[in-house]
C-alpha positions in Angstrom: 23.5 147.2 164.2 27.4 147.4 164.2 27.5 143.6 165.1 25.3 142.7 162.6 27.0 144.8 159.9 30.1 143.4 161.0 29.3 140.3 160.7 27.6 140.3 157.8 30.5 142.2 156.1 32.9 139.1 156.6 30.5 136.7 155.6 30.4 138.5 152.4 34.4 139.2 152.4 34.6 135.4 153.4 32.4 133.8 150.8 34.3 136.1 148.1 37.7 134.8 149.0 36.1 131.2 148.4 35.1 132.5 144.8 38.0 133.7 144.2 39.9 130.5 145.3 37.6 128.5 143.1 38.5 131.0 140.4 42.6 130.8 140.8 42.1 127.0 140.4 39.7 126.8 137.9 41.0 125.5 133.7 39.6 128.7 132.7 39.8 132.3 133.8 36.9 133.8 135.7 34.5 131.0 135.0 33.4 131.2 138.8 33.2 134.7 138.8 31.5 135.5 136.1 28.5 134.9 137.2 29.0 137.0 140.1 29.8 139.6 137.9 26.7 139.1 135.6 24.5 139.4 139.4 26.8 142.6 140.4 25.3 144.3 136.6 22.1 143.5 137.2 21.7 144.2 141.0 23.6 147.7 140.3 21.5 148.5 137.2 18.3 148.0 139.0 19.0 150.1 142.3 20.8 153.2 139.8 17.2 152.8 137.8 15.6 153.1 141.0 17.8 156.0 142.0 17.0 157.2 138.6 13.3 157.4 138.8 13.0 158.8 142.3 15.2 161.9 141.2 12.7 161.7 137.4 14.9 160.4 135.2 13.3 157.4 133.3 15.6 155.9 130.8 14.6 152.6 129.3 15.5 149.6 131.4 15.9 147.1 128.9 19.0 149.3 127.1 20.7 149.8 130.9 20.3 145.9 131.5 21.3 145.3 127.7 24.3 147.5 127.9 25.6 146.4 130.8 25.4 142.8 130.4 27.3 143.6 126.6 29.9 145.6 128.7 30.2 142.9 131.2 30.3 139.5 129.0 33.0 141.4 126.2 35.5 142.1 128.8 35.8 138.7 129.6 37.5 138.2 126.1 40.7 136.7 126.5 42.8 140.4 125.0 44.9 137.3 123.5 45.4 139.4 120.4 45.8 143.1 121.4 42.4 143.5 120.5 40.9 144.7 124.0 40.2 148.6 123.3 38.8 147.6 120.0 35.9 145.4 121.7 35.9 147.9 124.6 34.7 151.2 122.3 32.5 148.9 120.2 30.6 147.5 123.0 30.3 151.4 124.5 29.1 152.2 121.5 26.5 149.5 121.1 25.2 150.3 124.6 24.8 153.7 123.9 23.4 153.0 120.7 20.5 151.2 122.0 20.0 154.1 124.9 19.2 156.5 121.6 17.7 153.8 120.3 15.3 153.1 123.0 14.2 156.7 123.4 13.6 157.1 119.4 10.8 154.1 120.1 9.1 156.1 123.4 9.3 159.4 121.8 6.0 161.0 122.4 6.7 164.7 123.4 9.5 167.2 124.1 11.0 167.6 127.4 11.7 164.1 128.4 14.5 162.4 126.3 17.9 164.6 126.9 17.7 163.5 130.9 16.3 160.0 130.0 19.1 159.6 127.7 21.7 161.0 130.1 20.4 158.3 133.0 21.2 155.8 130.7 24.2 156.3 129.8 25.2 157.2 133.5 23.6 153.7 134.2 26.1 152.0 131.7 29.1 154.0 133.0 28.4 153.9 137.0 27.8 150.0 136.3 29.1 148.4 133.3 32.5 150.2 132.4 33.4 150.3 136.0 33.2 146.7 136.6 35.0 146.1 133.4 38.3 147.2 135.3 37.5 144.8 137.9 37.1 141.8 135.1 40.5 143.7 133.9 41.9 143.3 136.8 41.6 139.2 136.8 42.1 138.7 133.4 45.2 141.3 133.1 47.2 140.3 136.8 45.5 137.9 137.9 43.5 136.3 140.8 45.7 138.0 143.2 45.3 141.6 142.2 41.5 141.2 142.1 41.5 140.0 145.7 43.8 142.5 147.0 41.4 145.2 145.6 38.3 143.6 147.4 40.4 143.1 150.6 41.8 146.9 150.5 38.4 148.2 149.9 35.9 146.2 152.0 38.8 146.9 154.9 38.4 150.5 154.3 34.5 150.0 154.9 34.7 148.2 157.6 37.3 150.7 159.4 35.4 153.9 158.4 31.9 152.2 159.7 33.5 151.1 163.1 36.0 154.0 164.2 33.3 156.3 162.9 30.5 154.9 165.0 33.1 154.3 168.1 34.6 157.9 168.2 33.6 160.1 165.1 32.6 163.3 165.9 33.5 165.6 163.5 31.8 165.5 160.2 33.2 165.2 157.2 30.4 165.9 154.4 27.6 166.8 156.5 25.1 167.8 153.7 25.3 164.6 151.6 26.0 161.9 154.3 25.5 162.9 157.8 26.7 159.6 159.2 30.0 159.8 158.0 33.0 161.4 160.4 36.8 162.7 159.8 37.7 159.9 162.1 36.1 157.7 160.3 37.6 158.3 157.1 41.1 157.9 159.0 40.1 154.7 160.1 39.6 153.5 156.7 42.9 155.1 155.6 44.3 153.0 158.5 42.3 149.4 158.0 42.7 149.9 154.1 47.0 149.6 154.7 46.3 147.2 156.4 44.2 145.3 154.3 47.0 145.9 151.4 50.0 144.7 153.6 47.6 141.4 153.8 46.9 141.0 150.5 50.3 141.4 148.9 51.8 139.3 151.6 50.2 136.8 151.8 48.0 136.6 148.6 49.4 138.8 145.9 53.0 137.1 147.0 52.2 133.7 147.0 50.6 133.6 143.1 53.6 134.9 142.0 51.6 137.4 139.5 53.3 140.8 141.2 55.4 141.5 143.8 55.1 144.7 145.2 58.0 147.0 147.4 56.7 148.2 150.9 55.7 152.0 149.6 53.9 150.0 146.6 51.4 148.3 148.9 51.1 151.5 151.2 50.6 153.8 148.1 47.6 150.8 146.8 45.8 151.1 150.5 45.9 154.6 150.5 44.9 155.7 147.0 42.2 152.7 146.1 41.0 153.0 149.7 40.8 156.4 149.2 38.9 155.6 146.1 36.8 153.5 147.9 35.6 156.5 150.3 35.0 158.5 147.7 32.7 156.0 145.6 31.0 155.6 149.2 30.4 159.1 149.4 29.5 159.6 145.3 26.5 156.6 145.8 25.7 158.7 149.2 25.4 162.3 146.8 22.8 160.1 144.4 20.7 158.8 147.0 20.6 162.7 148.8 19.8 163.6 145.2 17.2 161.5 144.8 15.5 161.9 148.2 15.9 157.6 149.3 17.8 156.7 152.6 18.9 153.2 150.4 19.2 152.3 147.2 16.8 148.8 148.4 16.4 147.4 151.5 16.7 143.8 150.9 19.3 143.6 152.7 19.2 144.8 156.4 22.1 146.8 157.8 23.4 147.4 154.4 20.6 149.1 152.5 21.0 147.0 148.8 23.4 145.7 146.5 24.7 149.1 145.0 25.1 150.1 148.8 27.5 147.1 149.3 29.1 148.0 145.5 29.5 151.7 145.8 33.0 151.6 146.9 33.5 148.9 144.5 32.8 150.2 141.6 34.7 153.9 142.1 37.6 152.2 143.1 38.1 149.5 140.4 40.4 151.8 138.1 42.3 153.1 140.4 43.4 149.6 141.4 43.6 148.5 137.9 46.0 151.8 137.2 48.1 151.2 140.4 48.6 147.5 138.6 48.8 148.8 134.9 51.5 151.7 136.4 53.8 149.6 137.6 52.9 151.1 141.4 53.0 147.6 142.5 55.4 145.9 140.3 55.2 142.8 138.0 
């Protein structure tokens, strides 16, 4: 299992540097990964539904799917104008909107819309508003700053996963993820630096959008890295919550998409701060 996972977690670290490659050269901005993004929305609002129903929440899909893909498609507006939080609370709002919306149509008896509503809107902000700060991210700092945020985080995966399973043995959060180890979460301190010392010297560097000092790149592995072990550990709570070992099993050694987005989506706005801070420089 730790081969397979191994490999199948640089196949997927490989083909998203090829996107992203396609995406730096491309006339317009995010154009090849916006579709991606469009498949991350609906792959993670699926699995959270699922998550959703197993623990009895049932909002309706078609407002999480709605919302999302309205959250998704208006942060890829250019922000050419200074307009960006305008479109940002207007599309929350529509996507919450239809939520009430949705549950005004089912309404057929009390007890049943406060926690379908509250699913809902945890659908939009779990999914939707967290992967706006990745689109953020591209749009804002370019095709460098996204890529050092997938490289920093997938590292820190891949390091907790294989110093965990070669010498954890003291647990870390025993009640929501057994699996997981102190060591572990060392080693994806450790691979997560390194992944960062990677990205903004040999990526981030050579597009010229940032240039960050040493402590700026150290500071970025540890604190979205560290984001990326806690989003791990947040999609671990929901599925102890809800009583499923994954949130799908289409995918073998992974579980599903939301298990291979979990650290993804926590850690999106703590890259896009470390950017927006000046942590790593302009």
């Amino acid at each position: 299992m730790l081969r397979w996972r191994l490999l199948l977690g640089t196949l997927i670290i490989a083909a998203m540097a090829w996107l992203c490659w396609l995406d730096a050269h491309a006339a317009t901005p995010g154009v090849w990964l916006l579709p991606l993004a469009i498949l991350a929305a609906m792959l993670g609002t699926s699995e959270t539904l699922r998550l959703l129903d197993a623990a009895g929440m049932r909002p309706a899909r078609w407002a999480a799917y709605v919302g999302n893909l309205l959250l998704v498609f208006s942060g890829w507006e250019r922000l050419a104008e200074g307009s960006r939080p305008a479109w940002d609370v207007a599309a929350m709002a529509a996507a919450v909107f239809a939520v009430f919306v949705a549950e005004m149509w089912r309404y057929r008896k009390p007890g049943e819309s406060l926690a379908n509503i509250a699913g809902g809107i945890f659908a939009l902000v779990y999914v939707g508003v967290m992967l706006r700060f990745a689109i953020w991210l591209r749009l804002e700092y370019g095709i460098g700053a996204l890529a050092a945020w997938i490289i920093v985080v997938k590292m820190g995966d891949t390091g907790a996963y294989t110093v965990g399973r070669l010498i954890g043995r003291h647990k870390m959060a025993p009640l929501i993820s057994p699996g997981k180890t102190i060591e572990g979460a060392l080693g994806a301190f450790l691979f997560a630096c390194v992944g960062s010392w990677f990205a903004f010297r040999w990526i981030v560097a050579a597009g010229a959008s940032v240039m960050a000092p040493w402590y700026g790149w150290v500071l970025f592995g540890l604190l979205v890295g560290g984001a990326g072990l806690v989003g791990d550990l947040a999609e671990s709570l929901l599925k102890r919550d809800a009583g499923v070992k994954d949130s799908s099993t289409w995918m073998p050694g992974f579980g599903g998409a939301l298990d291979i987005l979990d650290s993804l989506l926590l850690s999106a706005p703590v890259a896009w701060f470390c950017f927006a801070s000046g942590l790593v420089g302009r």
